[in-house]
LUMDRENFI-69229 format. One line per 4 residues: number of its first residue (from 1); for each residue y, x, z of C-alpha. Coordinates in Angstrom, 3 decimals, padded with zeros to 6 digits. Layout:
residues N
NUM = Y,X,Z; ...
END
This chain:
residues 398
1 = -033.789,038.093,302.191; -031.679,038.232,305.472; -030.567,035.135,306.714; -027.371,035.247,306.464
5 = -028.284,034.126,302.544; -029.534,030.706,304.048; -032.943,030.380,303.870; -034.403,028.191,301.587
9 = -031.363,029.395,299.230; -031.043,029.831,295.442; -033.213,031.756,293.200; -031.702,032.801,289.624
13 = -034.713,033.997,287.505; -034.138,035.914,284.687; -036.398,035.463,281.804; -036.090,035.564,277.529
17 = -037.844,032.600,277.187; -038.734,029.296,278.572; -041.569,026.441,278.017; -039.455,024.830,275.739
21 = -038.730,028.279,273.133; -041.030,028.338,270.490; -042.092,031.715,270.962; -042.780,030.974,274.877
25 = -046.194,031.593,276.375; -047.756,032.053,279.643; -044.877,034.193,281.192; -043.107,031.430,280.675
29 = -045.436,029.389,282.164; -045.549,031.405,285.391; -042.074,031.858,285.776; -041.307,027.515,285.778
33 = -044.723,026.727,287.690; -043.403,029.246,290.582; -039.339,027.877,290.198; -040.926,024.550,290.623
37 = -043.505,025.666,293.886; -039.885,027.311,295.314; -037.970,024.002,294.448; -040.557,021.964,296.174
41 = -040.274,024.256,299.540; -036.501,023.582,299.547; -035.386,026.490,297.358; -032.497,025.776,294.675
45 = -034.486,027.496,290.987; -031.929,028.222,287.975; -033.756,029.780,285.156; -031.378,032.066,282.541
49 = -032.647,032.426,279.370; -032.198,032.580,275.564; -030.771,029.374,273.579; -033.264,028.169,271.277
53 = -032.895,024.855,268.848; -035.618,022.951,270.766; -033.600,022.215,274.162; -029.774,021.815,275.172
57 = -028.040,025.029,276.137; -028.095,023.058,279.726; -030.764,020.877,281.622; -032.480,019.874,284.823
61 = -036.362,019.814,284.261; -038.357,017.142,285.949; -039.285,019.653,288.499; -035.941,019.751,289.362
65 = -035.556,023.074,288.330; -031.942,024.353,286.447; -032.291,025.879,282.969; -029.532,027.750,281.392
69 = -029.360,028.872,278.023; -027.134,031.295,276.524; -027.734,034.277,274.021; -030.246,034.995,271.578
73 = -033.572,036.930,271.529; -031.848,040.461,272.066; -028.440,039.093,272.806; -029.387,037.140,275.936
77 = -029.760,040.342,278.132; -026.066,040.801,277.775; -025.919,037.505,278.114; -027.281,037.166,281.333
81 = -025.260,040.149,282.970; -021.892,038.507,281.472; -022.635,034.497,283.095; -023.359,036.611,286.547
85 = -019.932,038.556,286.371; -017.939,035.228,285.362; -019.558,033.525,287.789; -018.360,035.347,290.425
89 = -014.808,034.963,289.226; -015.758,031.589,289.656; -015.995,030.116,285.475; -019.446,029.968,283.655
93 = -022.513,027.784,283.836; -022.858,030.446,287.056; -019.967,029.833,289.096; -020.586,028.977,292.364
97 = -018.630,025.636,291.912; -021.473,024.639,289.422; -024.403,025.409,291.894; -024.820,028.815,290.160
101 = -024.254,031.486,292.730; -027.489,032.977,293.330; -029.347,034.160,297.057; -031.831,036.593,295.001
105 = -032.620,037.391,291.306; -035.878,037.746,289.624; -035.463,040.051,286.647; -038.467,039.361,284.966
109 = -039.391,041.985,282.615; -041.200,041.250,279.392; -041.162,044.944,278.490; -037.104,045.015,278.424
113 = -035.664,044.104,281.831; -032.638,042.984,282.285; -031.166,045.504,284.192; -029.969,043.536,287.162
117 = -029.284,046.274,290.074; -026.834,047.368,287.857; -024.732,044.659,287.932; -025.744,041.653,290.628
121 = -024.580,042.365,293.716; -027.628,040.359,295.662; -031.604,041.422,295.909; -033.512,041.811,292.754
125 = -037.013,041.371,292.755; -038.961,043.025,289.030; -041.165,040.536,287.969; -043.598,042.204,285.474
129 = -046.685,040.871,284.105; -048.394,043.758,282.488; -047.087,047.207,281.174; -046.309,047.046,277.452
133 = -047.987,050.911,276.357; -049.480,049.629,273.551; -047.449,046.620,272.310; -044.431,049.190,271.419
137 = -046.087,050.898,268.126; -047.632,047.663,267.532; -044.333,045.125,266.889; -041.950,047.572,266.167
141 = -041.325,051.068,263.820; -042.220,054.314,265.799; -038.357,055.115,266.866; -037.530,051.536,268.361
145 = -041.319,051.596,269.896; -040.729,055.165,271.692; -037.136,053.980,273.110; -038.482,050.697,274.231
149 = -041.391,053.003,275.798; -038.659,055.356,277.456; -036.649,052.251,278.858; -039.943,050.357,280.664
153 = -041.762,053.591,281.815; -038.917,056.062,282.963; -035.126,054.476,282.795; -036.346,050.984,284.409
157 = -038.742,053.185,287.014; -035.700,054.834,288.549; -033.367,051.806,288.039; -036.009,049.316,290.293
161 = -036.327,051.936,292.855; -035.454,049.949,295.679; -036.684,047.076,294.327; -039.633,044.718,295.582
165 = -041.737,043.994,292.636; -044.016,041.151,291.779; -047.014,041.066,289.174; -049.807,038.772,288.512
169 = -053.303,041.269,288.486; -054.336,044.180,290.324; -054.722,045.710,287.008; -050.916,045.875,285.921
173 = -050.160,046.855,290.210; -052.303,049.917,289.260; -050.939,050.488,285.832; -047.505,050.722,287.363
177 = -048.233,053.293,289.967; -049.535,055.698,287.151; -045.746,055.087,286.082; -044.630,056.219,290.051
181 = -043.901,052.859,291.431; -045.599,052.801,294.914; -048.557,050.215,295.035; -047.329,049.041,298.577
185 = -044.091,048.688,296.374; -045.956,045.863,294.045; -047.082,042.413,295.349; -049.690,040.522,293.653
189 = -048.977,036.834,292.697; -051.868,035.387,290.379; -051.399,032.627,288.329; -052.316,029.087,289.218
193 = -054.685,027.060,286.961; -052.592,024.355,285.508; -054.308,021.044,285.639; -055.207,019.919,282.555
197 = -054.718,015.949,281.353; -057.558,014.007,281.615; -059.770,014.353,278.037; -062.966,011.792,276.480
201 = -063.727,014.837,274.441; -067.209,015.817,274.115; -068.366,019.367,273.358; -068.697,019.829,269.627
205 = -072.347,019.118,267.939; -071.902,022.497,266.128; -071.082,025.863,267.105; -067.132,025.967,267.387
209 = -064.804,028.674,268.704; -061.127,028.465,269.666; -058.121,030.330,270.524; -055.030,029.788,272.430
213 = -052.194,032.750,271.347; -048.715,032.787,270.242; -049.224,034.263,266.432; -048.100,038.152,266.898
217 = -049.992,041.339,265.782; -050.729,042.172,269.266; -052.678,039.118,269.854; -055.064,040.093,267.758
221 = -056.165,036.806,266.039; -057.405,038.964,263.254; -060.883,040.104,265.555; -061.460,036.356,265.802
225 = -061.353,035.876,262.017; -063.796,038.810,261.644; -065.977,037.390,264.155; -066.481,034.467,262.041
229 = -066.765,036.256,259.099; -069.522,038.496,260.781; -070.957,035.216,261.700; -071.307,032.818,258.829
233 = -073.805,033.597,257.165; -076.387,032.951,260.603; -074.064,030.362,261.701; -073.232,028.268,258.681
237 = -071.899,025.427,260.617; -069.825,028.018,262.399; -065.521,026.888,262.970; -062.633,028.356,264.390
241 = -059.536,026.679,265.623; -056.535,029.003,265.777; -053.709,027.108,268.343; -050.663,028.338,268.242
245 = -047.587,029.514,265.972; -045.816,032.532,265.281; -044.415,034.724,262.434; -047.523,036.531,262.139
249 = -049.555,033.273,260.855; -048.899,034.141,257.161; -050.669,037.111,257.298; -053.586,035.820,259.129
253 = -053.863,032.793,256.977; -054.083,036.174,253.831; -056.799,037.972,256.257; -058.459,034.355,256.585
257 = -058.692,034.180,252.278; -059.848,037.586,252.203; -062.403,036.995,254.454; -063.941,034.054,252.240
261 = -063.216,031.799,255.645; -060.774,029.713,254.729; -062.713,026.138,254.617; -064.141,027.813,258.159
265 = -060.368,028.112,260.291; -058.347,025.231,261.440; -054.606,026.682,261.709; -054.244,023.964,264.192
269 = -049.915,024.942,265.294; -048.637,023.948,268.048; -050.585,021.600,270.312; -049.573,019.434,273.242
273 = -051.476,019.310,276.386; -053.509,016.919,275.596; -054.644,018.398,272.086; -055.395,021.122,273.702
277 = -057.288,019.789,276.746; -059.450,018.122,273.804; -060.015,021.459,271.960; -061.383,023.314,274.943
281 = -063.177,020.883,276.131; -064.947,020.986,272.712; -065.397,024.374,272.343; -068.199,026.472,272.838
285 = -066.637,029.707,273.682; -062.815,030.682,273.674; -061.616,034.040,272.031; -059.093,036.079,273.775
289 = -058.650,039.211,271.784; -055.692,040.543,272.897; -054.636,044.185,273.198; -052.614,043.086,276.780
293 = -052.641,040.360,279.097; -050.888,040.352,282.304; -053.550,038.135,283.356; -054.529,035.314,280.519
297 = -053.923,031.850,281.633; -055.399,030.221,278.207; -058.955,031.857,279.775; -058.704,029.973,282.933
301 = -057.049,026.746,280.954; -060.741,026.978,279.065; -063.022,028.149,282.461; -061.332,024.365,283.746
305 = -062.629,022.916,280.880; -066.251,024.901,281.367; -065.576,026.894,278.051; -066.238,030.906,278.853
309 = -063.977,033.424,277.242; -064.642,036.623,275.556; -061.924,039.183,275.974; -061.526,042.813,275.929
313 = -062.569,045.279,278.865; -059.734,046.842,278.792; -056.610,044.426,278.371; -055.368,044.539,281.800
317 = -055.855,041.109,283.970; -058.015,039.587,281.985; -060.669,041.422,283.887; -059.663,039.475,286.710
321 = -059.512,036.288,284.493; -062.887,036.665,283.779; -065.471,037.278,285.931; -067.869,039.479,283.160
325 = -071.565,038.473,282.824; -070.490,035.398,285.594; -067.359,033.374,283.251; -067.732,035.239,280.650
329 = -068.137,038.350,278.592; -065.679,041.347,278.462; -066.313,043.812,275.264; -065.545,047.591,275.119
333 = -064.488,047.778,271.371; -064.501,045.293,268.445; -067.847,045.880,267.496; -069.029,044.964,271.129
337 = -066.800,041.806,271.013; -068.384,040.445,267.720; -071.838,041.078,269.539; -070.741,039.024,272.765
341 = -069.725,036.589,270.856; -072.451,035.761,268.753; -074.730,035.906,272.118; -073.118,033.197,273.702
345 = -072.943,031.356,270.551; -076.932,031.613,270.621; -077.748,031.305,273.956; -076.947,027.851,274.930
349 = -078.330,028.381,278.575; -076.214,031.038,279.396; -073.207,029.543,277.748; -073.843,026.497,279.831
353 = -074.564,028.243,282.838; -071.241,030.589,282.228; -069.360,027.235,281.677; -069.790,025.846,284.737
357 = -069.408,029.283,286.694; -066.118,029.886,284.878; -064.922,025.933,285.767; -065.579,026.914,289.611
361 = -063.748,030.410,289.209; -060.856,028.773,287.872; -060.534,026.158,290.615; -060.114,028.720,293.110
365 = -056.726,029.496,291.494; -053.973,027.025,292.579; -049.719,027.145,291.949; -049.508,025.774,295.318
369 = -051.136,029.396,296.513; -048.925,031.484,294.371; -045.791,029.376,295.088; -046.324,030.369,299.060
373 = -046.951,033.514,298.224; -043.934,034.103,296.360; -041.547,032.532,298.840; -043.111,035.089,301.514
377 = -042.046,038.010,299.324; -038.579,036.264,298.639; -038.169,035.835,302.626; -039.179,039.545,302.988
381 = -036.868,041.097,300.806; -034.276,043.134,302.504; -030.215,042.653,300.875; -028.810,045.183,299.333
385 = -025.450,046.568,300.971; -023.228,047.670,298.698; -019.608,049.115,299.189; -017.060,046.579,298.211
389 = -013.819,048.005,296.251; -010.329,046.608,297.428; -010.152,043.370,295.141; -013.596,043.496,294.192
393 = -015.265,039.804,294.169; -018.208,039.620,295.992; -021.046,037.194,296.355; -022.101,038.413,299.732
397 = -019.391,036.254,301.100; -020.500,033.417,303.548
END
């Protein structure tokens, strides 16, 4: 970002959800922890996003941080590119008399971008936490999953060209050269560990697991339920605390009654901070069983508490999340991941021992980190020089 932009100067992030949405999760997370790190290094933050019943359509978070809402969960891509154009004509909750003109965008993509070097004429950084391969088939029918394919792997490829981009593991960075976007291209920005409130909870007296997801098919609850169902009979004390909501939680609670488990699971909702600073401090391992995770903040949320996490090998950063055989265990299939889990259910030394490794592991993660790390990509992105047509507005006026 040259400095004729003013540096600190205004960041407009571009992102479907926020905290507040129902349906938000740790994207979300990322994306308001960082706005808040840039606010608190003299940045202005605006976050655009989808209008939800929860919030107002406009607010200040304590962080100081601006949220705009507008748009629904498809409609807020257009949305987004409509509030930029009026903006620059000077109306909308982005006109520059309403402390919406933007320095730089961040188009985060959560497997639809939004398509911002089409139409913002100011730097766009991609912001992309892990490549959605196998999501598509998963959420939606074959012919909407191959065109949402086409759009993240080959139209948005050639569209972010010039663009810097930003993920949060090593594992999505090399994921996204296999798609041609050059690794010296792709910064690394991991997430922080959030600091969890202050909890009396004791670890529970019998074995208990728990996991953190927003309730969608390609979370995967459904291994956990099988895991207890393998387990029962060995572990008859055995629980499960499923945290979260979704649309997907009336077919799990169906799996859960097939599976004779029902007295066994705790659909638990949403929970605050607290409630859930309680639950993993209780628990004696947390379940990740995702198909994809960008990076998986809920496993370093439980390594803070000294819970280890068993995830899958293979679902992008959360083999960074977890350190395997040190924080925690990483399986290669779903057989393997009912087998980890029941040996750290048994062996209370190791589960101890993996605790406290994965407690240290995530203390080495801070927001303060990634928030410098991110305004050093911000300050080293170049502007974009566009030709200006007679009568054109333009926002790379002083």
């Amino acid at each position: 970002m040259e400095r004729r932009f003013g540096m600190p100067g205004h960041v407009l992030f571009l992102n479907w959800r926020d905290t507040r949405n129902p349906e938000g999760g740790g994207s979300e997370v990322y994306v308001e922890r960082i706005a808040a790190e840039l606010v608190a290094r003299g940045f202005r933050a605006t976050l655009f996003c989808a209008a939800h019943s929860q919030a107002p359509a406009d607010e200040v978070n304590e962080a100081g941080v601006r949220l705009v809402r507008r748009g629904g969960r498809h409609s807020v891509y257009l949305w987004a590119a409509l509030c930029y154009v009026a903006g620059a004509l000077g109306i909308g909750p982005l006109a520059a008399r309403r402390g919406g003109r933007p320095d730089i965008l961040v188009d985060v993509c959560n497997g639809l971008p939004f398509l911002a070097p089409l139409w913002a004429r100011r730097p766009v950084v991609k912001l992309i936490h892990h490549v959605h391969r196998e999501q598509w088939p998963v959420v939606l029918p074959q012919w909407a999953a191959r065109f949402g394919w086409w759009i993240e792997s080959s139209l948005a490829v050639r569209l972010y060209r010039r663009c810097r981009y930003v993920t949060v593991s090593e594992a999505t960075r090399r994921e996204l050269a296999v798609l041609g976007v050059p690794p010296e291209q792709v910064s690394v920005v991991h997430n922080g560990t959030p600091t969890m409130p202050h909890t009396d909870a004791e670890r529970a007296t019998f074995p208990l697991l728990v996991t953190l997801n927003r309730l969608v098919p390609h979370k995967r609850v459904e291994v956990a339920l099988r895991a207890v169902a393998a387990l029962a009979d060995e572990l008859p004390q055995l629980r499960l605390v499923v945290a979260g909501q979704g649309w997907w939680e009336s077919h799990l609670r169906e799996l859960a009654a097939e599976l004779g488990i029902t007295e066994r699971v705790d659909f638990r909702g949403f929970v605050t901070e607290e409630e859930k600073a309680a639950l993993l401090a209780s628990a004696w391992v947390a379940l990740t069983p995702s198909l994809k995770e960008g990076w998986g903040l809920t496993i370093v949320e439980a390594g803070s508490a000294g819970t280890p996490t068993v995830a899958f090998r293979g679902a992008g950063g959360v083999a960074e999340a977890v350190v395997d055989g040190r924080t925690g265990l990483l399986a290669d299939d779903i057989d393997d991941y009912l087998m980890k889990v029941r040996t750290l259910l048994h062996q209370d030394e190791l589960r101890r021992e993996m605790g406290a490794q994965a407690r240290e592991h995530a203390a080495s993660f801070t927001w303060q980190a990634a928030g410098g790390r991110f305004e050093a990509i911000l300050k080293g992105v170049e502007s974009p020089r566009p030709v200006q047509q007679r009568g054109e507005p333009s926002y790379l006026s002083p």
